[in-house]
C-alpha positions as CSV (number, residue, x, y, z in Angstrom):
1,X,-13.5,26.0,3.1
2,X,-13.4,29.6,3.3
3,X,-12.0,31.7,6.0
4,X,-14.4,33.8,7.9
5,X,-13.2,37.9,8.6
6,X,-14.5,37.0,12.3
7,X,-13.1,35.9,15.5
8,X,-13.5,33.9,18.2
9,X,-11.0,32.4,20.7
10,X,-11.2,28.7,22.1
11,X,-11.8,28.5,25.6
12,X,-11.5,25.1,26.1
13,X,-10.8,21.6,24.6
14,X,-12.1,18.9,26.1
15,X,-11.9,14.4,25.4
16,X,-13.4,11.6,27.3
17,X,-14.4,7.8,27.1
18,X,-17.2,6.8,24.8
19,X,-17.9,3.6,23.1
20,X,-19.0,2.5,19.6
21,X,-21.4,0.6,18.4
22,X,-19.5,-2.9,19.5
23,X,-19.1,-1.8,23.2
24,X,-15.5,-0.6,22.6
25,X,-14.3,2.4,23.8
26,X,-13.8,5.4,21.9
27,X,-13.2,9.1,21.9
28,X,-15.4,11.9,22.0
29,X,-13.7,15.5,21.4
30,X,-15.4,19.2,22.6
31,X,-14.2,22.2,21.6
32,X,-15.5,25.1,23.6
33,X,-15.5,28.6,22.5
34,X,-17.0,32.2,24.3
35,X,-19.4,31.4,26.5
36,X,-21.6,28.9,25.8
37,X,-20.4,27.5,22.5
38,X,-19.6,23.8,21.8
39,X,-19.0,21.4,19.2
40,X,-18.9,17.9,20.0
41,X,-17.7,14.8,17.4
42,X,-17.0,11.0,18.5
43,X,-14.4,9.1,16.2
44,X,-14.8,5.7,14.7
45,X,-12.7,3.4,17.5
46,X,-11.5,1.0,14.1
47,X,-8.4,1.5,13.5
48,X,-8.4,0.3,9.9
49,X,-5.4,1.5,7.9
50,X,-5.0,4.5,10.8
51,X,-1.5,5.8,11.2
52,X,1.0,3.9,13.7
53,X,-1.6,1.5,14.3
54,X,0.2,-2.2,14.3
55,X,-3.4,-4.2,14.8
56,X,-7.1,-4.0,14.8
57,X,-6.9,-6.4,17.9
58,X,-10.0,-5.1,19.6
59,X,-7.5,-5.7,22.9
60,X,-5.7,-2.5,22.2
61,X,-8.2,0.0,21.7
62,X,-8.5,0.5,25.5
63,X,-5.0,1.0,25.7
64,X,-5.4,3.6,22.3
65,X,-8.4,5.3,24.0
66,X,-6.5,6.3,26.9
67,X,-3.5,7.5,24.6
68,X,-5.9,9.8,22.7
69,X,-7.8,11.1,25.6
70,X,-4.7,12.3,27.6
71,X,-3.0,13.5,24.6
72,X,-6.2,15.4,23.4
73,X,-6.3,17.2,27.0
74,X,-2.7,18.0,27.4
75,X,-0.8,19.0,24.4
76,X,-3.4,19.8,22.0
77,X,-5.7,21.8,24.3
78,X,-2.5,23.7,25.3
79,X,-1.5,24.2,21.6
80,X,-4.7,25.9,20.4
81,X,-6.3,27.0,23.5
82,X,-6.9,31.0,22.5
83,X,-6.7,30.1,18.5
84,X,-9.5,31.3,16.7
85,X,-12.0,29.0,16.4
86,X,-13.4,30.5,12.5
87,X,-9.6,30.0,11.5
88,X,-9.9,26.1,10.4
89,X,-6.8,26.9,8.2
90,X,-4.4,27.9,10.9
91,X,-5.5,25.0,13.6
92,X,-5.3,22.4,11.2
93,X,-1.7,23.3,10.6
94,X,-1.0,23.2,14.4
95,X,-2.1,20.0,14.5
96,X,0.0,18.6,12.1
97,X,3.3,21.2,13.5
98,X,2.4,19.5,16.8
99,X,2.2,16.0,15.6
100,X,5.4,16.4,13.6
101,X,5.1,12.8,11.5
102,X,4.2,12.5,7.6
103,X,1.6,10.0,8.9
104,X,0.2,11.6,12.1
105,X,1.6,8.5,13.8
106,X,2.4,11.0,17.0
107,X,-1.4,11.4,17.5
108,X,-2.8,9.1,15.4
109,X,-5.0,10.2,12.3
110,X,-8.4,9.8,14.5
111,X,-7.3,12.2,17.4
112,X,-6.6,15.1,15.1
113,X,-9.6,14.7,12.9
114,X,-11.3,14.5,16.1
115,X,-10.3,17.6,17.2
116,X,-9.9,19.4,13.8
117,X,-13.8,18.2,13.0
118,X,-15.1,19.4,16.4
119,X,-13.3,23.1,15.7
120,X,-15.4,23.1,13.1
121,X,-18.5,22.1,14.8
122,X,-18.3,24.5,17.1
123,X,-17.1,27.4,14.4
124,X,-21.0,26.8,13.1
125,X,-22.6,26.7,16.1
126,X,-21.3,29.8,17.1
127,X,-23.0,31.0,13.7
128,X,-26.0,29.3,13.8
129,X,-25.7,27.4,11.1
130,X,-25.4,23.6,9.8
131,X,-22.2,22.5,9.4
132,X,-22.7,21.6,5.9
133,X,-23.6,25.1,5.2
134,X,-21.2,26.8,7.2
135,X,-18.0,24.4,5.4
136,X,-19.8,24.2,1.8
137,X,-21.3,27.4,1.8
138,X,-24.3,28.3,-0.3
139,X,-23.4,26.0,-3.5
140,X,-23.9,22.8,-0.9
141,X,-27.3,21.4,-2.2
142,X,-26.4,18.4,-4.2
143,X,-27.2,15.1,-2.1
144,X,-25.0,12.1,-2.2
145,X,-26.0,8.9,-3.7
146,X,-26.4,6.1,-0.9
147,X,-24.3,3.3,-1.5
148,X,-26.3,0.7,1.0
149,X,-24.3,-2.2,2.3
150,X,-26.4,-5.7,1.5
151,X,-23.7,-8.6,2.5
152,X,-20.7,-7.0,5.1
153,X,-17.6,-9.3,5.9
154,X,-19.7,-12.7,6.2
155,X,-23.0,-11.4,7.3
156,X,-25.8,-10.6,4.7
157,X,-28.0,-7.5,6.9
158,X,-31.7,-7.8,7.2
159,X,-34.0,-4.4,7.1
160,X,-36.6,-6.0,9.3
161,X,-34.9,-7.8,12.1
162,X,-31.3,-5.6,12.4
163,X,-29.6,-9.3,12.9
164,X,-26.3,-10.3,10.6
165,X,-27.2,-14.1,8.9
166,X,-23.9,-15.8,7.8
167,X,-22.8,-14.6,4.4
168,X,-20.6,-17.0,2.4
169,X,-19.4,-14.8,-0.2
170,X,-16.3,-14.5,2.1
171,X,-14.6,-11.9,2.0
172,X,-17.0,-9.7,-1.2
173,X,-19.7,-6.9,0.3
174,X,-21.8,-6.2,-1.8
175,X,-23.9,-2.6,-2.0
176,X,-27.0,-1.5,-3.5
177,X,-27.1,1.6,-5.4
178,X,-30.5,3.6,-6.0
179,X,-30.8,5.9,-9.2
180,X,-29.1,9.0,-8.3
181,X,-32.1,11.3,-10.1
182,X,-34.6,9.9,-7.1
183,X,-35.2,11.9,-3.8
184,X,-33.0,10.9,-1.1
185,X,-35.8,9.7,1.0
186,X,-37.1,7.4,-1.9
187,X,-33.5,6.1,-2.4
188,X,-33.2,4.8,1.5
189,X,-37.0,3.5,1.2
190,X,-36.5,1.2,-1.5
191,X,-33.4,0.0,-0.3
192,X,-34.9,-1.0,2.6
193,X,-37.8,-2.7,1.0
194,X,-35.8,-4.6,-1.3
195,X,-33.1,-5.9,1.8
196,X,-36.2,-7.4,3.3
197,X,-36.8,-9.1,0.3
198,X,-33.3,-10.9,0.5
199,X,-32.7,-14.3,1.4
200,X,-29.5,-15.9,2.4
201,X,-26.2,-15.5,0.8
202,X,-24.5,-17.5,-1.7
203,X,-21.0,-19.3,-1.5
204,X,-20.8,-18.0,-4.6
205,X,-20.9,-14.4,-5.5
206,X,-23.1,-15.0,-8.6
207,X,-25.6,-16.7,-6.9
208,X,-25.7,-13.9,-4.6
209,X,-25.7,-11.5,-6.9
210,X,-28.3,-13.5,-8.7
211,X,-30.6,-13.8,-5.8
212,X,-29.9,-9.9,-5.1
213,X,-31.8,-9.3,-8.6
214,X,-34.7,-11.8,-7.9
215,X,-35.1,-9.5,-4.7
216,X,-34.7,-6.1,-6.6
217,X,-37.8,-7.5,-8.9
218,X,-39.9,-9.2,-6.3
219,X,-39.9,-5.6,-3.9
220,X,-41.4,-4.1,-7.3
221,X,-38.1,-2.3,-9.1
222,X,-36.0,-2.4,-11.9
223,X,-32.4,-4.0,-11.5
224,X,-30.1,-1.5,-13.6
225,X,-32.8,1.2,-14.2
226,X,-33.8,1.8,-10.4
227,X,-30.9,0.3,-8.8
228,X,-27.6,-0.8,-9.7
229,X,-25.5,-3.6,-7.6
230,X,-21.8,-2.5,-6.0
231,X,-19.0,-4.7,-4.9
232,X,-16.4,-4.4,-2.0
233,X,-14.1,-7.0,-3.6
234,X,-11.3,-6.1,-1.1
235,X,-8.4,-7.4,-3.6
236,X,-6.1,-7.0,-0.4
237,X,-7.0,-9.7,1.5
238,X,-6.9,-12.2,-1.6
239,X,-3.7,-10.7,-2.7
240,X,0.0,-13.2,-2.7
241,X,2.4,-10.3,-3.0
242,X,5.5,-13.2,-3.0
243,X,3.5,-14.8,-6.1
244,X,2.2,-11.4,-7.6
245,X,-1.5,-13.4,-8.0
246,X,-4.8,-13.3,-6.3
247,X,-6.1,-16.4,-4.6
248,X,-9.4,-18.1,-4.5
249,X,-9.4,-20.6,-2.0
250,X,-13.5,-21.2,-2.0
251,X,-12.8,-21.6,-6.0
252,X,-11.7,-25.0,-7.2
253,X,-8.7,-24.7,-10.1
254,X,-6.8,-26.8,-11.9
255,X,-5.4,-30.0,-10.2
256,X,-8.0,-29.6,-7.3
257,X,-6.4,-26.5,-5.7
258,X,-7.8,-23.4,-5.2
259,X,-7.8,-20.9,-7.9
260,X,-5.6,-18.5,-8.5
261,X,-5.7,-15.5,-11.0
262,X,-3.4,-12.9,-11.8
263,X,-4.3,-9.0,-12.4
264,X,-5.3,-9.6,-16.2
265,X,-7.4,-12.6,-15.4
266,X,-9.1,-10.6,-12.6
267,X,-9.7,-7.8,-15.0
268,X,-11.5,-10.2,-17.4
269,X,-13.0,-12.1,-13.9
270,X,-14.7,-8.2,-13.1
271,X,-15.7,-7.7,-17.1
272,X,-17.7,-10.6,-17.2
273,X,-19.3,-10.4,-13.7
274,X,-20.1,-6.6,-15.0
275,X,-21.7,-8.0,-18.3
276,X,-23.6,-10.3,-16.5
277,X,-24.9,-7.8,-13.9
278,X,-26.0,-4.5,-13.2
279,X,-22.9,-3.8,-11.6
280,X,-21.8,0.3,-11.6
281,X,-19.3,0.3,-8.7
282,X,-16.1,-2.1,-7.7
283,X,-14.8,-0.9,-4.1
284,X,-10.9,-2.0,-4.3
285,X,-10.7,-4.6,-6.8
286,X,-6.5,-4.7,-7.0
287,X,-4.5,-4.9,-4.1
288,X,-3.4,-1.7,-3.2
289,X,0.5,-2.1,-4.3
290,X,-1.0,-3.1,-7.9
291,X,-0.6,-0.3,-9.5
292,X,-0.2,-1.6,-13.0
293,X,-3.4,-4.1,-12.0
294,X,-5.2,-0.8,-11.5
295,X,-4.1,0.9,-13.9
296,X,-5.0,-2.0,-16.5
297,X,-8.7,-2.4,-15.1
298,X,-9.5,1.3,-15.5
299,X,-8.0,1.3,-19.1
300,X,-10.4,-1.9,-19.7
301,X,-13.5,-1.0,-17.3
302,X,-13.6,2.8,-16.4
303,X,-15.1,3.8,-19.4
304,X,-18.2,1.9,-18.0
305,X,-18.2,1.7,-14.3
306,X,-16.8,3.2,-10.9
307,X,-13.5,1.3,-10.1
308,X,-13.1,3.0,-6.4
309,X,-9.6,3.0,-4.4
310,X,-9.8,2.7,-0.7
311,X,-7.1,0.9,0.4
312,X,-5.5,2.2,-2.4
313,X,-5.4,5.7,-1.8
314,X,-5.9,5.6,2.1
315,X,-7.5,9.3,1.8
316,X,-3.8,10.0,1.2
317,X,-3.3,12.6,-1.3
318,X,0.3,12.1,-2.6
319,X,-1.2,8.1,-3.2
320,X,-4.2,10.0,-4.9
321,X,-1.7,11.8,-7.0
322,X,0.4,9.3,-8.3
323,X,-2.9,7.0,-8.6
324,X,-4.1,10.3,-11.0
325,X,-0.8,10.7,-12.9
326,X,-0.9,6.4,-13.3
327,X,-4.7,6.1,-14.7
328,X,-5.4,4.0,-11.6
329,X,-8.8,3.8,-10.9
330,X,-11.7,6.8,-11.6
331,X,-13.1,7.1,-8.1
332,X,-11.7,7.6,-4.7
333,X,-13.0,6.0,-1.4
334,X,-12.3,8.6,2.0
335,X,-12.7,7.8,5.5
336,X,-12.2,10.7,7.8
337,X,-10.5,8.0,10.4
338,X,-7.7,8.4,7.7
339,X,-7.7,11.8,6.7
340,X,-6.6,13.5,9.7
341,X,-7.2,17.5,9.3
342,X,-10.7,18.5,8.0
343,X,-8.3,20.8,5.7
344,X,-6.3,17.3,4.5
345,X,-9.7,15.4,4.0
346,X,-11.1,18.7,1.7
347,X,-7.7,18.6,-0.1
348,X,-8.1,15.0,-0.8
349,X,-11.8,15.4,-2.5
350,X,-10.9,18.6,-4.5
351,X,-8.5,16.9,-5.7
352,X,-10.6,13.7,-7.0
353,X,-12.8,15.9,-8.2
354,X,-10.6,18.0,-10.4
355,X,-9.4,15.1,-11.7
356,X,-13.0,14.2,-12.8
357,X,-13.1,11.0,-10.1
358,X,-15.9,10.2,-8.2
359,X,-16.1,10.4,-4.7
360,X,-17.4,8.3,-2.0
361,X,-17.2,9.5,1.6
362,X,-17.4,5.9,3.8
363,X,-18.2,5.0,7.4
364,X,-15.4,3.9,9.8
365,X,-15.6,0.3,11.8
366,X,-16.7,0.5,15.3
367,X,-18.8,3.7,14.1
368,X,-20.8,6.0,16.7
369,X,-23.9,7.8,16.4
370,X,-22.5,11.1,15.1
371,X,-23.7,12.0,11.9
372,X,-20.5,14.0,11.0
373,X,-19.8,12.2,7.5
374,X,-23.6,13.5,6.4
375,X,-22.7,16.7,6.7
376,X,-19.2,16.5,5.5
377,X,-20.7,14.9,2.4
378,X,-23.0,17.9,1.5
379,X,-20.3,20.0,2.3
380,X,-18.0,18.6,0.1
381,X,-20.4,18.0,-2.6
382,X,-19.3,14.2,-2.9
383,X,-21.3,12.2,-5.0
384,X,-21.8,9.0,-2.9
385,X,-22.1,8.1,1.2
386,X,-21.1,4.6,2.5
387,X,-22.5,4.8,5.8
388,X,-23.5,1.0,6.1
389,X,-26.4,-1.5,6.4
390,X,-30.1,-0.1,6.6
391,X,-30.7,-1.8,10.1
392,X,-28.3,-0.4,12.8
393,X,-28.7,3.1,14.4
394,X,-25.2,4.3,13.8
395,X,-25.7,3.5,10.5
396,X,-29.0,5.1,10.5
397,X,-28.5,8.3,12.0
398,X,-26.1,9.6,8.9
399,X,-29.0,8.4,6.6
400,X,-31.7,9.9,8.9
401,X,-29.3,13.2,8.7
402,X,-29.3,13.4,5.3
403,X,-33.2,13.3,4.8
404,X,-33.1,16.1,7.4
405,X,-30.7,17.9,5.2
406,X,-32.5,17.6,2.2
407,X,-35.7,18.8,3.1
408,X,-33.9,22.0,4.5
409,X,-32.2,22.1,1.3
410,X,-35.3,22.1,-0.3
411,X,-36.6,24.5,1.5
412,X,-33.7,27.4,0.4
413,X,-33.5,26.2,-3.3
């Protein structure tokens, strides 16, 4: 992001009540500048791994909501009031001056990228131009790879219907992944002709996986030439940090109990699933304190496929470095309800890149209908977007952005 030799002072900053795509409430930030300017973003209400947040007990986020409205138009719309709205630089750092905590746990990581986003939203208003253009300048043409959620938590998503059957993979999502030389357009198409080919979910991930393929071949397409499978293994939630070992309670081990494997046996559990499949992309498949599991699965793997950190970096860029100067994973997972500045989230993604990761830029839970992350992701030149399931409109409005954004890209070479 380049600073622009204009100016433009903030007139007003402005938060209110939304809600998300689950009924919950949520914030929505404006930033007014001269006249008739505005730029407008709504933040994720999930709290995920946000800073100071204790639970994702839907209960609280009332509460939260009210926290981040008041604070939005009180202390931050007295702190940059009169900035200039082109200086992204200089507003992102008094957001972080005013927050005064290593992890934004003053404000909380969603209320300043709220704001810090919607600066920047109304920055290209005020220029008339796309916010992917106006933060990735003219070299922002490259389209992201859609990485299309198939089976989320323990629903498998259907194309046709929009309605969530049981998935029994428990707790595995798995993605599909088009060829990343095809038009955008033609990547979300067959992704949604070969979800409506699916069936039901597996208690077992092979099985799914298997059926997955069967479905690939019976919409008309190639598994591993025209699509490739991804997995959300989310090694976290299986992970014994007492016992150092991953647990498998749906798998039957020796003596009747359920299996348990430790970070070399889940390295050799991943290399055969990846022989056996057209698997390109593992989403978090080591707890994220296992930094010597990581480390030895990108040694063993990463020569062949994506191994991407999420919970493991956090979109946290001292994690990101010592993840780097380890050998812990190849690609990097963001969410911008983690990042907190729009400056901190670009620092993050140079920083991936330079080190030759790849990059994914991922939905929140309890997403809205902005399409910010579509833009951020041609802005930023990442090479994939994980912005859900092919059958819910919040979902669909970042992938209907993006087609939008690729015929105008088209259009200007």
């Amino acid at each position: 992001m380049e600073q622009l030799d204009a100016e433009l002072p903030i007139r007003d900053i402005f938060a209110r009540e939304i809600f998300d795509c689950r009924g919950n409430p949520t914030v929505e930030a404006e930033v007014l500048a001269g006249e008739e300017i505005v730029g407008r973003v709504s933040v994720p209400s999930g709290a995920g791994m946000e800073a100071g947040s204790k639970t994702d007990d839907d209960r609280e986020i009332p509460e939260r909501t009210e926290k981040m409205v008041e604070v939005i138009n009180t202390h931050i719309a007295q702190e940059l009031i009169g900035r200039n709205v082109f200086d992204q630089e200089d507003i992102d750092k008094a957001l972080l001056r005013l927050d005064g905590t290593d992890d934004k746990s003053a404000l909380g990581t969603r209320t300043v990228f709220g704001v810090s986003a919607a600066v920047a939203c109304a920055a290209a208003a005020a220029l008339k131009l796309p916010l992917y253009r106006y933060l990735g300048g003219v070299q922002a043409k490259s389209m992201p790879v859609p990485v299309v959620t198939v089976t989320e938590r323990r629903r498998i998503m259907v194309a046709d219907t929009g309605k969530g059957m049981e998935n029994r993979t428990g707790q595995y999502g798995i993605f599909l992944i088009p060829a990343e030389h095809l038009p955008f357009r033609t990547q979300i198409k067959m992704c949604v002709e070969i979800c409506r080919s699916m069936g039901k979910a597996s208690a077992d991930i092979r099985e799914t996986l298997g059926m997955l393929k069967t479905a690939v071949e019976r919409a008309g397409f190639q598994a591993g030439q025209d699509v490739t499978f991804g997995i959300d293994a989310s090694a976290a939630k299986r992970y014994d940090c007492g016992q150092k070992c991953y647990r498998f309670p749906g798998e039957i081990g020796k003596k009747g109990r359920g299996l348990q494997r430790t970070s070399q046996e889940m390295t050799v559990y991943y290399d055969e699933l990846t022989a056996e499949f057209p698997i390109s992309f593992i989403e978090d498949p080591m707890d994220c304190e296992d930094w010597d599991g990581w480390a030895e699965i990108t040694e063993s793997l990463g020569d062949r496929i994506q191994l991407s950190g999420s919970s493991l970096y956090r979109t946290d860029i001292k994690r990101l470095e010592k993840g780097i100067k380890m050998g812990a994973a190849n690609a990097i997972t963001v969410r911008t309800d983690r990042a907190g500045t729009l400056t901190e989230l670009s620092d993050v993604i140079k920083m991936a890149q330079k080190a030759g990761y790849g990059v994914s830029l991922a939905h929140s839970t309890g997403e809205t209908s902005d399409s910010l992350i579509a833009d951020l992701a041609v802005a930023f030149r990442v090479s994939r977007i994980q912005a859900g399931c092919l059958c819910h409109m919040e979902n669909m409005e970042k992938y209907n952005r993006l087609i939008r954004i690729e015929e105008r890209v088209g259009e200007t070479g």
